[in-house]
N, C-alpha and C positions, 0 to 999 in steps of 0.2 A: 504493500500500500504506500502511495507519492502523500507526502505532506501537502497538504494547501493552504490556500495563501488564507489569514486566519479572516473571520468574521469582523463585520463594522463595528467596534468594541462599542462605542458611542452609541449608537443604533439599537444593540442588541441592548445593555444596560438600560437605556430608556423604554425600552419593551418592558424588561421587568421590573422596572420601579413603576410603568402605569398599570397592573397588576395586583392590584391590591392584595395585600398578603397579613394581616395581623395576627398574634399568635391566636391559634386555633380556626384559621379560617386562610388555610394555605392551599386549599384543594387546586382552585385556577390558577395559580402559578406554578403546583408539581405536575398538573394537566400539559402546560407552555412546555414546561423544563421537559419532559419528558420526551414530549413532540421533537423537540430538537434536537433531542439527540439519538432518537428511533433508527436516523439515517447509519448508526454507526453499528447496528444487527446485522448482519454478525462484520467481523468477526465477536464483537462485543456481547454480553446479554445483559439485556435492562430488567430491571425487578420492580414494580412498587410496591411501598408495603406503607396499605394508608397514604396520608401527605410524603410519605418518602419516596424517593426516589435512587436509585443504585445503578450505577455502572459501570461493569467488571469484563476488564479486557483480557486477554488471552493471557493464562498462565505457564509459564515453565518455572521449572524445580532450579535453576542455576540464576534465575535473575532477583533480586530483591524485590519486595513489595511496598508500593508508597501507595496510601493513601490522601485523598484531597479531599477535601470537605467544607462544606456551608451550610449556614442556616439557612431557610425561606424568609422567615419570619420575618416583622418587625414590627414597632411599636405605632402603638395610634397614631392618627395622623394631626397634624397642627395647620392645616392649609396647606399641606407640600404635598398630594397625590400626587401631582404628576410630574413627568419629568420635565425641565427646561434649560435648554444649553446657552451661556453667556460668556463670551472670554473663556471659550477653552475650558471651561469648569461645569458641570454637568451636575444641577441641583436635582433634588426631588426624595423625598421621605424612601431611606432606604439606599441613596443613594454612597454612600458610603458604609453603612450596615446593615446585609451587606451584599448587595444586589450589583453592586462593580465585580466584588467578587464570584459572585455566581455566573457572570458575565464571561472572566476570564476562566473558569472552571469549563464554560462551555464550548467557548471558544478554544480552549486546548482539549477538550475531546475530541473535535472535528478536524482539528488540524494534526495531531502528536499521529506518529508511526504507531500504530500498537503493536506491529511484529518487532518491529529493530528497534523499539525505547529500548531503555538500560532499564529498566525495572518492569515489574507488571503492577497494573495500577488498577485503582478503584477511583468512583469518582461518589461521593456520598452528597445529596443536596437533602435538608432534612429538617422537620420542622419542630419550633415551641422553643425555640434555646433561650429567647428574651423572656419567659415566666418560669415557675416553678421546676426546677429539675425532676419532679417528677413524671411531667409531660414531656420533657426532653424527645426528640427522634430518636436521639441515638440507645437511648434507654432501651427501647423498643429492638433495634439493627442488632445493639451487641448480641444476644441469647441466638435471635433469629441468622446471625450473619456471623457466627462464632468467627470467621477469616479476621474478621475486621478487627480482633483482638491480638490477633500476630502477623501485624502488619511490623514491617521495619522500623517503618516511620508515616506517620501523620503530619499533612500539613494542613491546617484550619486556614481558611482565605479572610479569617478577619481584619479588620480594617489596624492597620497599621503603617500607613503609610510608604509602603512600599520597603520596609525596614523589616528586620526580622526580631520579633519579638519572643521570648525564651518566659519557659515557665507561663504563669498566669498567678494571682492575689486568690487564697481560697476567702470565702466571704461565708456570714454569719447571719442571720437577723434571731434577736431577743425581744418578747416583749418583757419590760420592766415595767411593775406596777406598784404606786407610792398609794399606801391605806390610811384611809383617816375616818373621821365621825362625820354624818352629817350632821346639820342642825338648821336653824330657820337662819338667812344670812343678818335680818336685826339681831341678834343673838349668837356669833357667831363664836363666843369666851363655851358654849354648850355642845360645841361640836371640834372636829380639826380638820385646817384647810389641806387635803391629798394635793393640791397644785402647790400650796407655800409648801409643803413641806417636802415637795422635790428639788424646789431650786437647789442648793448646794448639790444636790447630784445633777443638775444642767446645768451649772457653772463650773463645774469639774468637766464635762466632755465640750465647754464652750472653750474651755481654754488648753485642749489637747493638739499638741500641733502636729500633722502626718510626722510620721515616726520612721527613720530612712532605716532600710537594712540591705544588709548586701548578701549576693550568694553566688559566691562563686566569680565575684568582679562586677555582676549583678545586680543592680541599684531596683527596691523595690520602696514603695511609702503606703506603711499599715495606716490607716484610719478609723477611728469612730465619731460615728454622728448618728443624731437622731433623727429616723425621716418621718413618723409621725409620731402624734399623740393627741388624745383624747381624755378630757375627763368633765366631770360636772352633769347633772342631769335635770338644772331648772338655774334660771337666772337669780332664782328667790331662796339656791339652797347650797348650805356650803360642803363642796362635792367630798363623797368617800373615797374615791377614788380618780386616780390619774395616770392612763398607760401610757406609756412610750414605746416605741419600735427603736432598738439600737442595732444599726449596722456594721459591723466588723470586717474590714479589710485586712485579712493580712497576708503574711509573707511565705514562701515555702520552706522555712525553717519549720514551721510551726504543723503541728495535724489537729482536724479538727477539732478532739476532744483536748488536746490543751489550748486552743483559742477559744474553747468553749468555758473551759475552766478559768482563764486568765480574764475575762469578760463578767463567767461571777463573779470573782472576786473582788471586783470594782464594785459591785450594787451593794448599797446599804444595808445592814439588819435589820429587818421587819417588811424591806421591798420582797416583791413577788419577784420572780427569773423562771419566764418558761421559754424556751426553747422553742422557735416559729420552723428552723430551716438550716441547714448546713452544705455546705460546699468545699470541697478538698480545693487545694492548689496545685497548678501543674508542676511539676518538677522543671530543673533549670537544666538542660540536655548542651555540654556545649564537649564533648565527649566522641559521641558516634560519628563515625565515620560520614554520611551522609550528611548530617548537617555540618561537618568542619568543611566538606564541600563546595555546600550551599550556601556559608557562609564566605569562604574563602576565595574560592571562582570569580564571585561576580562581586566580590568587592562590599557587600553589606553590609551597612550598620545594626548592630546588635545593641537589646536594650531588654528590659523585663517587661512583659505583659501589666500594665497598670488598670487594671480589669480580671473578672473572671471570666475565660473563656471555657470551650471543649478542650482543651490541653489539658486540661485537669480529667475528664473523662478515660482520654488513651493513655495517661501518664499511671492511671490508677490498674492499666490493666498490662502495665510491664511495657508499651509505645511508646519511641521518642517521640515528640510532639515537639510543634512550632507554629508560632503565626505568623501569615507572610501576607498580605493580602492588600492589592490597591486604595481601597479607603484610607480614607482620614480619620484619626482613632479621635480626638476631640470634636470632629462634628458627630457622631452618634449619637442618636435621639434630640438632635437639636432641629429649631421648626426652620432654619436655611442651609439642612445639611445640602451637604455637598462633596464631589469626588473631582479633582483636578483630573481634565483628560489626558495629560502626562503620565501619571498613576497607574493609568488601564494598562498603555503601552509598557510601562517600565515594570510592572508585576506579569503581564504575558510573555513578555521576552526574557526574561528570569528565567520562568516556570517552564517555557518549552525548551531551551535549552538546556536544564535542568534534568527534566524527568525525558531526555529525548536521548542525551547524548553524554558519555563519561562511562573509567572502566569498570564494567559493573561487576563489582566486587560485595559479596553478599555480607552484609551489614551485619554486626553480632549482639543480638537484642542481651545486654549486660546490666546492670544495677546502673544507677546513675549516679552522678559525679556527688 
């Protein structure tokens, strides 16, 4: 099979950012995704399973396996449906998280050798990453797709700006909840206020400043904040209670039952701590042979994942993992995201000569650094 010349990266991205995709309502864009890449049967075989979508090129036993992977998904919209090109920059919800990358995932299906690449490859597009990990895609793929667990290496197309980002922040949310008395608000020496009597624990995380850690050369920044809270149930009455949600960034030094532990032990005595959600962190891979490749070849800037991504997913299941992916990681969920059309070009030409060409030398899936 002849390489050809790759798709209108522009063009197709814009297809799939006017595609509406929110988490849980990805069906008409793995319907799109799929269509386009049907043309590559065989030698290829496509799978859906659900909103997922799978496509698994020809195997031999002597090449390494890399997988590629994107979310569908993305978050509500803010007035950004659709897509609109200005200056070379290609806005539209999605448009950087991360429907560029699903773009270039596509467009090097159609184009990469699948008999003469250097590795045998998967291509995973796959929905629910932006809500709870329990609707994850890939939740569903791993059991059902057992391959995709001993894969060499994993690369996620998340939006990193064309840079390669290492590891990923595992993240936490807790609700904490401050007890008090009601009582009538004229009278309130007969009850105790649950919102006064949190301040010093929100003046403790107001005055918390990201916290650097390193791993491995590494620079990652743990954080805590509070993203909501609630409390009081009448304007006339002084509230028993006052939750908060605290979210926890941290680093992959740390696993989740000690950031779960180091997060109690900040709440006061007599607060509530229950446990809403938990997320590993990717490991920091700069070891395997592949990525000292992928890193060293083409010259990329490395940096730590300041996010949770799916690298925490393949890192939990013994996969190198990485994120490499067109997008701009600061426009993510913002109402003018946007993806520089530079980005498209410079993560596609990466990525096929990458997974197209070098000595393929079968990777040795080992403990990480």
């Amino acid at each position: 099979m002849t390489a050809q010349r790759p798709p209108d990266l522009v063009a197709l991205t814009s297809r799939l950012v006017n595609v509406p995709s929110v988490s849980g309502d990805e069906g008409a864009l793995a319907d799109l995704v799929a269509a386009e890449l049907q043309s590559q049967c065989p030698p290829c075989e496509l799978t859906r399973v659900g909103h997922n979508v799978v496509l698994r090129g020809p195997h031999r036993s002597e090449r390494p396996s890399i997988v590629l992977a994107g979310h569908l998904d993305t978050v509500p919209p803010a007035g950004n449906e659709r897509a609109r090109l200005r200056d070379d920059v290609l806005y539209g919800l999605g448009s950087s998280d991360m429907k560029s990358g699903l773009a270039v995932m596509i467009a090097l299906a159609k184009t990469v050798d699948w008999l003469q690449a250097r590795a045998n490859l998967t291509f995973v597009f796959y929905e629910c990453e932006e809500v709870a990990l329990e609707r994850n895609g890939l939740r569903r793929l791993f059991p059902e797709m057992p391959a995709l667990a001993t894969a060499d290496l994993a690369i996620l197309l998340e939006p990193t700006g064309a840079t390669v980002e290492l590891g990923c922040l595992g993240t936490l949310n807790a609700k904490v909840t401050a007890r008090g008395r009601a009582a009538h608000s004229a009278r309130p020496w007969l009850g105790e206020n649950a919102i006064l009597k949190a301040v010093p624990f929100l003046a403790r995380f107001a005055a918390l400043a990201p916290r650097p850690v390193s791993v491995g050369g590494i620079e990652f920044l743990e954080t805590f904040q509070i993203t909501t809270a609630e409390g009081g149930r009448a304007r006339n009455v002084i509230p028993d209670s006052f939750a908060m949600n605290v979210n926890y960034r941290y680093a992959p030094t740390r696993s989740p039952a000690e950031a779960v532990a180091e997060l109690r032990g900040m709440v006061p005595e007599g607060f509530d701590f229950d446990l809403v959600d938990a997320a590993p962190p990717g490991i920091v891979r700069t070891d395997h042979p592949l990525i000292e490749d992928l890193l060293g070849r083409f010259g990329l800037e490395r940096r730590g994942k300041q996010a949770w991504t799916d690298v925490a997913q393949f890192s939990e299941r013994g996969v190198a993992a990485v994120n490499f992916g067109p997008g701009v990681p600061e426009q993510a969920h913002q109402a003018d995201e946007f993806v520089p059309v530079a980005n498209l070009t410079r993560a596609y030409d990466v990525l096929h000569a990458f997974v197209s060409s070098a000595p393929a030398v079968r990777a040795v899936r080992g403990e990480p650094a």
